[in-house]
N, C-alpha and C positions, 0 to 999 in steps of 0.2 A: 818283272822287268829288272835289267841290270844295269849299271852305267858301265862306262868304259875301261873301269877298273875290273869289272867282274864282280863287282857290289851286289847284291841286293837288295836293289830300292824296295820295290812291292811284291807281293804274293798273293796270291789268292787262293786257296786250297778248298776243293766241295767240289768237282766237276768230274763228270765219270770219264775214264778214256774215252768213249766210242762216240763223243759228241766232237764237230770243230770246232777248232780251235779260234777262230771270229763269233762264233755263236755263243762260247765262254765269257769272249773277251766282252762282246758289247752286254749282256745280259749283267755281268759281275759290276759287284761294286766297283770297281777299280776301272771299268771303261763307260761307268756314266759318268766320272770325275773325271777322269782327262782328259777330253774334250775341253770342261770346262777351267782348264787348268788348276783347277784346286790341289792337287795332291805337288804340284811342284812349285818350290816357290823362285820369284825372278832372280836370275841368274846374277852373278856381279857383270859391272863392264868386262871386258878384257882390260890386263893393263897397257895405262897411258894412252887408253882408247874409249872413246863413248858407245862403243859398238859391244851388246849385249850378245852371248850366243842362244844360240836359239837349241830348245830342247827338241828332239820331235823320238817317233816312237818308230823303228825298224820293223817291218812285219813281213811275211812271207805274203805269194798270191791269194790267202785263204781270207787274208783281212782285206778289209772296204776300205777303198781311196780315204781318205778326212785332211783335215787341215795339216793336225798334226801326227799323221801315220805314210813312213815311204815305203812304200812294194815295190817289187820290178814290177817291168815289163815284162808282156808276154812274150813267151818266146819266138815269134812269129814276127813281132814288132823288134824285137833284139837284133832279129839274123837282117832284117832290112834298112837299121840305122845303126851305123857304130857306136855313135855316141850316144844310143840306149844300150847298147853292149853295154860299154863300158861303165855307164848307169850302173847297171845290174851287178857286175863284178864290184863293183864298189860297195853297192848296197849288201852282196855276196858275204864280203872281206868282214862288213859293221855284224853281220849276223853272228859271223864266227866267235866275235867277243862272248852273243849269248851263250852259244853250244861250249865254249871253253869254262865259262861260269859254270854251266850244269856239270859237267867233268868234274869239275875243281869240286864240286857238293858232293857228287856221288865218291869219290875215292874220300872224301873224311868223315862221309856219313853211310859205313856201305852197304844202308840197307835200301837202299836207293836202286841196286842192282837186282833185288827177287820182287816181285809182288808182296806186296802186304798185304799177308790175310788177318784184316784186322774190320771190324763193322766200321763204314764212314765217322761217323761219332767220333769212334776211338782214334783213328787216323788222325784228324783235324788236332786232338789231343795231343798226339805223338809229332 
C-alpha cells in the first residue's frame, strides 16, 4: 500500500506470482487488519475544520467490495451511466499513484526488473 505521496505505508512479501491478487490480499496479514482499522491510525481533522478524512484502500475488479476498499465498476455498468464512467476514471487516476510508486522502486532498486532467482527464504531476506 502506498499513500499519495508514493510512500510505502505496508508490504507484504511471501505470495507467489501465479496466485490473485484479492486472494493474497485477504489471506495476508495486512488484509485481516485493515478491515479492522488497526494498522492505520485516525487521521487529524482537516484544518479549521472538524471533518476528519477518511482513509479507504483503491483496488482493481480482482478485490471484493468492503467498507473500506473502492473498485470500479464494470465495464458494462460504466458505458450505461456516466457518472460511473466518470467513477472509474477517477478511481483510474488514484491507481496511477500506486503504479508510479512501483516505478519510482524499480529504477532505485534495479533488481526489480529480472526475476529473482533466489529460494523464497532468501528473497523475504533481501
Amino acid at each position: 500500500m502506498v499513500d499519495a505521496n508514493c510512500k510505502f505505508l505496508l508490504i507484504d512479501v511471501g505470495s507467489y506470482g501465479k496466485e490473485e491478487d484479492a486472494g493474497i490480499f485477504q489471506m495476508s496479514v495486512m488484509g485481516s487488519k485493515v478491515p479492522n482499522g488497526e494498522y492505520f491510525t485516525p487521521p487529524e481533522n482537516w484544518p479549521a475544520s472538524d471533518i476528519k478524512p477518511l482513509h479507504v484502500i483503491v483496488g482493481d475488479e480482482a478485490f471484493r467490495l468492503d467498507k473500506h476498499v473502492m473498485k470500479p465498476f464494470t465495464q458494462k455498468q460504466a458505458v450505461a451511466d456516466s457518472s460511473k464512467r466518470n467513477y472509474n476514471y477517477a478511481l483510474c487516476r488514484a491507481q496511477r499513484v500506486t503504479e508510479r510508486a512501483f516505478g519510482i522502486m524499480c529504477v532505485v532498486f534495479r533488481i526489480f526488473f529480472t526475476p529473482i532467482n533466489l529460494k523464497p527464504d532468501t528473497v523475504d531476506l533481501v
